[in-house]
C-alpha positions as CSV (number, residue, x, y, z in Angstrom):
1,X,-2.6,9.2,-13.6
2,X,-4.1,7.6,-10.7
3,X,-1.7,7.6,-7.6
4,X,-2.8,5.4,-4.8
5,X,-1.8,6.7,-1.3
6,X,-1.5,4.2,1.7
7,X,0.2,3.5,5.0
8,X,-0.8,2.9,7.7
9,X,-2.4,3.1,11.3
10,X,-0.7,6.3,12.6
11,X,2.2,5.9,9.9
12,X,1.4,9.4,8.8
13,X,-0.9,9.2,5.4
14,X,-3.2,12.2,6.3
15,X,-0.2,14.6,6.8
16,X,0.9,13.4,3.2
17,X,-2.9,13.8,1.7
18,X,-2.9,17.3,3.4
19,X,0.6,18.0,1.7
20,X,-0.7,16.9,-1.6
21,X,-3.8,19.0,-1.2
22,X,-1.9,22.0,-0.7
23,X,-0.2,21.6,-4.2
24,X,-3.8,21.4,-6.4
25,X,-4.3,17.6,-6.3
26,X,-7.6,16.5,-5.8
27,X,-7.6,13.5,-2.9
28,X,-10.5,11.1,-3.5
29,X,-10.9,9.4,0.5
30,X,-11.9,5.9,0.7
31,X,-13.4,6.4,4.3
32,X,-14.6,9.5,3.2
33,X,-16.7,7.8,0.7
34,X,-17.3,4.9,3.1
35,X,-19.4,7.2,5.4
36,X,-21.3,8.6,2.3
37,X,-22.5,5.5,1.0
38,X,-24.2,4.2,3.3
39,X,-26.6,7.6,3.9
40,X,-30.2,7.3,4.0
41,X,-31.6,6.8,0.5
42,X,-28.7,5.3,-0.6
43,X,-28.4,2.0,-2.8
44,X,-25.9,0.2,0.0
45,X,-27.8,1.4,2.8
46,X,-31.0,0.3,1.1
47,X,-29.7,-3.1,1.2
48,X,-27.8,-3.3,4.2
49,X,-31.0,-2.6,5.9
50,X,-33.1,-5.3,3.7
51,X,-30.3,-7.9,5.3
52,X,-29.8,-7.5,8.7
53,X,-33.1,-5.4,9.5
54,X,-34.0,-2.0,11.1
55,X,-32.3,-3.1,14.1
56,X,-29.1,-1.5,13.0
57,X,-30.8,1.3,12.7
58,X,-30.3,4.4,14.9
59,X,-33.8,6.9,16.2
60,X,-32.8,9.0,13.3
61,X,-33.0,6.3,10.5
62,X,-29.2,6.1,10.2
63,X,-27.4,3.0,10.4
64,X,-25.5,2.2,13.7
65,X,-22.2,1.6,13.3
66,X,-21.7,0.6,16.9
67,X,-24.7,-1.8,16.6
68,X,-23.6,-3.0,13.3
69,X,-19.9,-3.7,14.1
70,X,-21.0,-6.4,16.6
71,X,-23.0,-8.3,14.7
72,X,-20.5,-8.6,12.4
73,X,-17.2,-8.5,14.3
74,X,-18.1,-12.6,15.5
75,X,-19.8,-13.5,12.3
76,X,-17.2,-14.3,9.6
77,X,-20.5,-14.7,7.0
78,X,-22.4,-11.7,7.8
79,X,-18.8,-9.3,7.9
80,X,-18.5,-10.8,3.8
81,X,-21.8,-10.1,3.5
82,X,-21.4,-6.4,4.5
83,X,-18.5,-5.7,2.5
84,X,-20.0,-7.3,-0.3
85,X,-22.6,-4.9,-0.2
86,X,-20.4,-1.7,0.7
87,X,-17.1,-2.2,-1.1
88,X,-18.4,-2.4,-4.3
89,X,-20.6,0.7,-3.6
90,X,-17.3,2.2,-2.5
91,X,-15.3,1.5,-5.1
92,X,-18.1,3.1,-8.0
93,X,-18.2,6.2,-6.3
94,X,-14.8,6.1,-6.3
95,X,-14.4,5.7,-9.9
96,X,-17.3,7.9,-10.5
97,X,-15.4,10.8,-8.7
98,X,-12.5,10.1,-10.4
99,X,-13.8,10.0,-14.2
100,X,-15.8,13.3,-13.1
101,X,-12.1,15.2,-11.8
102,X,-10.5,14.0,-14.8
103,X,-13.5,15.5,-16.9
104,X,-12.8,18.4,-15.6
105,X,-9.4,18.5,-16.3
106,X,-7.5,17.3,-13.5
107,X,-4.5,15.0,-14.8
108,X,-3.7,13.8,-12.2
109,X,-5.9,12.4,-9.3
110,X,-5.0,10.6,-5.9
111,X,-6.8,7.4,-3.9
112,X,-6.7,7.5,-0.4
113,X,-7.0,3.3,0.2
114,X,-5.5,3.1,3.5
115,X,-6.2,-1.0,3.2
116,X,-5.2,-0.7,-0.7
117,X,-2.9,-4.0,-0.2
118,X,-5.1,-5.7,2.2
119,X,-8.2,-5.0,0.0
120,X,-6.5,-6.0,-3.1
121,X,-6.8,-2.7,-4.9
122,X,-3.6,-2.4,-6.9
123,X,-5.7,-2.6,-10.0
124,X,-7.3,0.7,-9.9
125,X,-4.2,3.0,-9.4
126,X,-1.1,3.3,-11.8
127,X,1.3,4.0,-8.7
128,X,1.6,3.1,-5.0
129,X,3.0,5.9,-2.7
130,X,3.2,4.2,0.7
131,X,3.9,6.6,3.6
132,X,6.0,4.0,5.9
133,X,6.9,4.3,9.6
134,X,9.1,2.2,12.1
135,X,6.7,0.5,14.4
136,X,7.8,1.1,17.8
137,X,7.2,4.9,16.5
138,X,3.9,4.0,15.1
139,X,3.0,2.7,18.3
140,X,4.1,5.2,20.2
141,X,2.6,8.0,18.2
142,X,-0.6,5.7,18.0
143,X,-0.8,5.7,22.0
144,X,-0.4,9.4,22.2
145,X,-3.0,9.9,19.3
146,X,-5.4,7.9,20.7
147,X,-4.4,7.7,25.0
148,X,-4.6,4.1,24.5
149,X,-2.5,1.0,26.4
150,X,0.9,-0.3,24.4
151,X,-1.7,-3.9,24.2
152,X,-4.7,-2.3,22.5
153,X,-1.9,-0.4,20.4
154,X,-0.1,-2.9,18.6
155,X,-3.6,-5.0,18.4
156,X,-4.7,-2.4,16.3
157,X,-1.3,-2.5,14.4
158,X,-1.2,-5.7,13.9
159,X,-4.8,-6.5,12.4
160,X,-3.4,-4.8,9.5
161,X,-0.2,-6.1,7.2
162,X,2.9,-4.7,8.2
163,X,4.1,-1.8,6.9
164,X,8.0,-3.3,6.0
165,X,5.8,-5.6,4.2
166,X,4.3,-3.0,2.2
167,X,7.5,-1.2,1.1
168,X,8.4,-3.9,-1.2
169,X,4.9,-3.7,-2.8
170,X,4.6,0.2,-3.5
171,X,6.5,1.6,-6.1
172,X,7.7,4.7,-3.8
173,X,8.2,5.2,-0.4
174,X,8.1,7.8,1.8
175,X,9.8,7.5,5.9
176,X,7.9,9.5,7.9
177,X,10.3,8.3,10.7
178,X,11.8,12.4,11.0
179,X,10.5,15.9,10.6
180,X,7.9,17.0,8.5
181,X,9.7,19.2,6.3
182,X,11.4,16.3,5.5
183,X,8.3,14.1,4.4
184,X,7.0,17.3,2.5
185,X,10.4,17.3,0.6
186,X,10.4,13.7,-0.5
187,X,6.4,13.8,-1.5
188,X,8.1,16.6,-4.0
189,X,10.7,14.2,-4.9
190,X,8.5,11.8,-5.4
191,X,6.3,13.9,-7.5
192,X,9.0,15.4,-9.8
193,X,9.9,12.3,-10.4
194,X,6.6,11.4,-11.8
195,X,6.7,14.2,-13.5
196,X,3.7,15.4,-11.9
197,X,5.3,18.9,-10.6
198,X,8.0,20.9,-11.5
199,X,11.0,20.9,-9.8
């Protein structure tokens, strides 16, 4: 089984992964994998670089992500063109990982997609498990996380689909609005239910 785990800014998804880490299940990161694939020497970084030059380049010969965002971030053709290089190279490894886990005899195996919804990923998990949070907590928790102003907050929030929005599109929930013993207990709920753990 493929579970694909989502939330998300500051909704509490990495204290979720780290709980489902802790029982044996391998977690398979999507930014993880984001950073790796675009290495020197690697295929998407090869082409990124043919595109849009050695000018998002750093000294070392790594790409500049600072350099890189801006071109992009006012260019609605050159950000496609960038995710139509990387997300594809994303997704492979991805799948790669996965069929390699499961070859070693892992039954079960869990996507971290933070944008799973927004990126249109439903297809490549068998279940959603959405780690949801009200958002005057997600911004407040987002402010303290990152010392930024309530404005910069909930624009950062808000370039990304709701989260009440979300609920009605996973196929379990988990409200990280309380303690954490409390998410911990419905994760193993959650996973009982799938019969993924004992109870």
């Amino acid at each position: 089984m493929i579970i694909g785990l989502t939330g998300g800014i500051s909704s509490g998804k990495s204290t979720v992964s780290h709980f489902i880490s802790k029982l044996g299940i391998p977690i398979i990161d999507a930014d993880v994998i984001a950073r790796e694939v675009v290495e020197p020497g690697e295929e998407a970084f090869n082409q990124i670089v043919s595109h849009f030059g050695t000018q998002v380049l750093n000294e070392e010969g790594t790409i500049a992500r600072k350099r890189l965002g801006e071109i992009i971030f006012n260019d609605e053709k050159e950000r496609k063109k960038l995710n139509s290089i990387v997300h594809p190279a994303i997704r492979k490894r991805m799948i790669e990982t996965k069929d390699r886990l499961f070859g070693e005899g892992h039954s079960v195996v869990v996507y971290d997609l933070p944008l799973l919804f927004e990126s249109d990923l439903r297809h490549m998990v068998d279940k959603v498990l959405l780690v949801y949070v009200e958002e005057q907590i997600q911004l407040e928790r987002l402010m303290a996380r990152d010392q930024s102003s309530k404005e910069e907050a909930l624009s950062r929030i808000q370039s990304q689909m709701p989260l009440k929005d979300k609920t009605k599109l996973a196929d379990e929930v988990i409200n990280n609005n309380g303690s954490i013993e409390g998410t911990e207990e419905q994760l193993r709920q959650i996973l009982v239910k799938w019969q993924i753990i004992n109870n």
